[in-house]
C-alpha positions in Angstrom: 0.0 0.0 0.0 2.9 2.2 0.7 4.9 1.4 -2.3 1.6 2.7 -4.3 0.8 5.6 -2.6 4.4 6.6 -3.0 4.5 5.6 -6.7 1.0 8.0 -7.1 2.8 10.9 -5.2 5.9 10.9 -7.6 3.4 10.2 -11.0 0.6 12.5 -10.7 2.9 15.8 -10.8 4.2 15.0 -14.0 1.0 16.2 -16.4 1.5 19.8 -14.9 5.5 20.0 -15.1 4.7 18.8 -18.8 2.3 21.7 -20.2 4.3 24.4 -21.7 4.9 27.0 -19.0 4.4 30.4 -20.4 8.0 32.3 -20.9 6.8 36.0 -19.6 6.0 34.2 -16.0 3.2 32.4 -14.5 0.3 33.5 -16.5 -0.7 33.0 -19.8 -1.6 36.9 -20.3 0.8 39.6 -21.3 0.8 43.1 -19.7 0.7 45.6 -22.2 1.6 49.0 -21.5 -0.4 51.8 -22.6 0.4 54.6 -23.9 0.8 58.1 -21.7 -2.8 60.0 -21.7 -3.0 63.4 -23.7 -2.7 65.3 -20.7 1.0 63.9 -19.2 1.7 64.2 -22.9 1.1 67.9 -22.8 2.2 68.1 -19.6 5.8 66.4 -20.3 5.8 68.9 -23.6 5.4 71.7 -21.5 7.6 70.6 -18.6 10.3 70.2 -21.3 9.8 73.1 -23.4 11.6 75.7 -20.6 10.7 79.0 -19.5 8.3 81.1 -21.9 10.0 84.7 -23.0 7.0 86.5 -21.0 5.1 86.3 -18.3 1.5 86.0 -19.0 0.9 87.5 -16.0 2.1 91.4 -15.0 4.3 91.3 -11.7 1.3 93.5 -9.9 -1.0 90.9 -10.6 1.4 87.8 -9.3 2.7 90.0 -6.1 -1.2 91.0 -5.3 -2.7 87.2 -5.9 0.6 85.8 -3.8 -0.4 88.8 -0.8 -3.6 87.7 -1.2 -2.9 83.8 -0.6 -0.6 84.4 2.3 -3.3 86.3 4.2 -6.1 83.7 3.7 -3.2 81.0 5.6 -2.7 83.5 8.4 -6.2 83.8 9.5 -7.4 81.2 12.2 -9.4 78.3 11.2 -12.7 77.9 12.7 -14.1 75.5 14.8 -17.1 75.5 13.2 -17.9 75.7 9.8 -20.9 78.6 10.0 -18.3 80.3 11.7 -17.2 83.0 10.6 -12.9 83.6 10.3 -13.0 87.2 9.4 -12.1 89.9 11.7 -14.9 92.6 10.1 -18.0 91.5 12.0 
């Protein structure tokens, strides 16, 4: 009974180890990369392209907006949302 049991244990492995094992791994699908979407496209052409000549923006407009964005980080947030964080009630 041993001798078989042993025998079955060595034979019945042998029909998996002989189907062709895929080359690319363990699957039978291949990964196929797609290619980048429009917008990294443009985004890697811009990124690439360097510094434009001109500013679209005038350096009143850039220094006001940047003024503008430091003060909204300097007032307190509140603890409720119908709060309001403005000094000018």
């Amino acid at each position: 009974m041993k001798k078989i049991l042993t025998v079955l244990l060595m034979v019945a492995p042998m029909p998996l180890l002989a189907q062709n094992q895929p080359a690319h791994g363990l699957s039978n699908s291949v990964v196929v990369f797609e290619s980048k979407p429009e917008a990294r496209q443009k985004l890697d052409q811009q990124a690439s392209s360097g510094a434009p000549d001109k500013s679209e923006l005038s350096v009143q407009s850039y220094v006001d907006s940047q003024e503008r964005i430091a003060e909204t980080f300097r007032r307190a947030i509140p603890d409720q949302i119908a709060e309001s964080s403005r000094d000018d009630e």
